[in-house]
N, C-alpha and C positions, 0 to 999 in steps of 0.2 A: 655413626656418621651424621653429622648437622643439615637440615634441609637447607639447600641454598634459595633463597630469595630471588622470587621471579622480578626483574626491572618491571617500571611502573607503565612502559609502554609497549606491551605487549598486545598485541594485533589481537587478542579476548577481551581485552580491557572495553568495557561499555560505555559509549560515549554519549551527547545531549541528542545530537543528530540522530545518532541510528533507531530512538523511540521515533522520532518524527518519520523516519524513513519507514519503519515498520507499519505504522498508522498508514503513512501513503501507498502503501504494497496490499496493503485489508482493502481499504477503502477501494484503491481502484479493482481489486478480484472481486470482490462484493457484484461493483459494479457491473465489472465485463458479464457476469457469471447474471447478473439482471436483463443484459442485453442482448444473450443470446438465450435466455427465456422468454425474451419480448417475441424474439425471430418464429422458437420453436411454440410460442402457442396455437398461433391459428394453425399451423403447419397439423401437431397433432392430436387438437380436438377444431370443434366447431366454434368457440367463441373467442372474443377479442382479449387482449392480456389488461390485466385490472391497472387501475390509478398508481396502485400501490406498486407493480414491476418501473412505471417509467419513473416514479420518483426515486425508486432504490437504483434506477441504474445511473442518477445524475453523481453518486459516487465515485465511477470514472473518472471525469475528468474534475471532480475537484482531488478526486488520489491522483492524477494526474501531475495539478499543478503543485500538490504538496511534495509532491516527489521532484520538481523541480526545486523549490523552495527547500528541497532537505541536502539536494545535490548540490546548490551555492552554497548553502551555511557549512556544509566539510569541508567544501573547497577551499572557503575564505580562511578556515581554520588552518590547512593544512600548512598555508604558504608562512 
């Protein structure tokens, strides 16, 4: 029996957008996951959260806006 050929628009098919989308889904869980290690430091030790937490939590919201940015560009695609 012959394999038959899957059509070329199959909902696995990898598209430009869904990198961008994935980049903006890291970036903002990085993020979030900075910002509520910012909440939980002083909560359970005694010191302040370092330089380094509030710069990794500015991740958010630019995954944020690349997540808007990844949602125009499929849309404009799909029409």
């Amino acid at each position: 029996m012959a394999h038959e050929s899957t059509p070329s628009s199959t909902p696995h098919t990898p598209r430009r957008g869904d990198g961008l989308l994935r980049v903006a889904l890291a970036l903002f869980a990085i993020g979030f996951v900075a910002i509520v290690a910012i909440f939980l430091t002083p909560a359970l030790s005694d010191s302040e959260p370092g330089l380094v937490l509030y710069l990794v939590a500015l991740a958010c919201p630019i995954g944020f806006l690349l997540g808007i940015v990844a949602a125009l560009r499929q849309g404009r695609r799909s029409r």
